[in-house]
ZAMARGU-4260 file (C-alpha; in steps of 0.2 Angstrom, whole numbers, plus 5000, padded with zeros to 4 digits):
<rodrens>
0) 5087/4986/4925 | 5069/4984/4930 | 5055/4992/4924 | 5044/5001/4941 | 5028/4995/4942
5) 5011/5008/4937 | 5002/5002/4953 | 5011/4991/4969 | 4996/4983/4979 | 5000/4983/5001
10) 4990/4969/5012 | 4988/4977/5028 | 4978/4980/5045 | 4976/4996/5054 | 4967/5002/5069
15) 4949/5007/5069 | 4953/5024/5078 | 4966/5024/5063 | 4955/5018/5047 | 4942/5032/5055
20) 4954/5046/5055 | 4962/5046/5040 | 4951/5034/5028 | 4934/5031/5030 | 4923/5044/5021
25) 4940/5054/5019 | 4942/5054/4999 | 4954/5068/4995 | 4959/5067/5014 | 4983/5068/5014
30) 4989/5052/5020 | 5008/5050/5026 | 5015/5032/5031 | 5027/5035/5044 | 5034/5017/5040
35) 5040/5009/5027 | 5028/5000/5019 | 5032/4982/5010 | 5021/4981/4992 | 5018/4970/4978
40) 5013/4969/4959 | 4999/4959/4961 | 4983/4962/4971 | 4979/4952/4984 | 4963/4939/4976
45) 4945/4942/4981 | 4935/4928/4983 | 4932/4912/4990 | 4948/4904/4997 | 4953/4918/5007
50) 4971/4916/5016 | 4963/4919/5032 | 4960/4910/5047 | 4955/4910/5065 | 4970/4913/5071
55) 4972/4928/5060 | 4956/4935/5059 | 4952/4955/5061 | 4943/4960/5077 | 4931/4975/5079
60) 4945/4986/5084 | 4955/4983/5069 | 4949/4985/5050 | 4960/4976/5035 | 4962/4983/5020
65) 4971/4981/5004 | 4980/4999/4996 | 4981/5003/4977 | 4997/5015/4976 | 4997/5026/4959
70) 5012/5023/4949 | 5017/5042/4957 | 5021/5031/4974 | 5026/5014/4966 | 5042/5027/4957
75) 5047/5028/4974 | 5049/5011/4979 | 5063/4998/4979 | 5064/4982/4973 | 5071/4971/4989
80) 5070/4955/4980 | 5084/4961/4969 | 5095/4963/4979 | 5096/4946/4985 | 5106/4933/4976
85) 5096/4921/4967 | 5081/4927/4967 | 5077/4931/4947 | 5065/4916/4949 | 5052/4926/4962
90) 5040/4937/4962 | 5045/4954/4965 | 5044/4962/4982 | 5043/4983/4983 | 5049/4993/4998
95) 5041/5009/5000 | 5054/5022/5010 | 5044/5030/5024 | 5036/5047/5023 | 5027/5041/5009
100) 5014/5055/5003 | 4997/5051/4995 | 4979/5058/4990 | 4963/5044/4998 | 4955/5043/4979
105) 4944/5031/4982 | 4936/5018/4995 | 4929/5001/4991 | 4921/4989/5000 | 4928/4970/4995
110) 4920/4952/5002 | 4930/4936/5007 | 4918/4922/5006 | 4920/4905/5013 | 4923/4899/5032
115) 4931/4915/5037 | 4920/4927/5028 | 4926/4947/5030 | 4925/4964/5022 | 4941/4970/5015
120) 4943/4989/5013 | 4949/4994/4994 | 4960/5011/4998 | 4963/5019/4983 | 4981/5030/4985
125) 4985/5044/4972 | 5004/5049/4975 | 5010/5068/4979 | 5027/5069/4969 | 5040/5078/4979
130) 5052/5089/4972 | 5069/5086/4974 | 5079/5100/4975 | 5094/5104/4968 | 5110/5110/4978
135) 5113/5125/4965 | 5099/5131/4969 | 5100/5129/4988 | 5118/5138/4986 | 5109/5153/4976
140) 5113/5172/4984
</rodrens>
């Protein structure tokens, strides 16, 4: 048995026509993530040394961004690493299911310094806990 995490950290890039919709100056704005979602305990590192390079760099029609997932949202996710053989040595790796529900809390601008200087986006998510129903009272008159 595994403890779940209070927070899962996910590294990714969305569309500008994307990040405006449903993030940027959008606190309290309802997110859903259609797709799963693979997530991890620690927070990407900000600073210099950024894992970037040319041949992965944002263009202006994308924006990169790093989410922060409440520990509501982390109590859905799977370890995936645990189920491989082997691999009590590595750092644990989270599935989130899709449909994933969540509150934008916050929005922070973060800077990569070095040769490939950028802006990371900081996206706060606060989870909405679902319900789950139980077949009694689904089967009440």
């Amino acid at each position: 048995f595994q403890e779940r995490p209070n927070k899962l950290y996910c590294a990714l890039r969305v569309s500008r026509q994307t990040w405006d919709v449903h993030f940027s100056g959008r606190n309290g704005n309802t997110v859903c993530f259609f797709s799963p979602l693979r997530a991890s305990e620690r927070a990407p590192k900000v600073g210099t040394g950024s894992p970037r390079s040319a041949g992965n760099a944002a263009t202006e029609d994308t924006i990169d961004c790093v989410l922060e997932l409440d520990g509501t949202i982390a109590n859905e996710a799977a370890n995936i690493e645990a189920m491989m053989s082997g691999a009590e040595d590595t750092e644990a790796v989270w599935l989130l299911p899709p449909y994933v529900r969540g509150y934008v809390r916050s929005l922070e601008v973060q800077r990569y310094a070095g040769q490939f200087a950028s802006d990371i986006q900081r996206v706060r998510i606060e989870g909405v806990r679902t319900v789950q129903l139980l077949s009694d009272v689904l089967e009440a008159p």
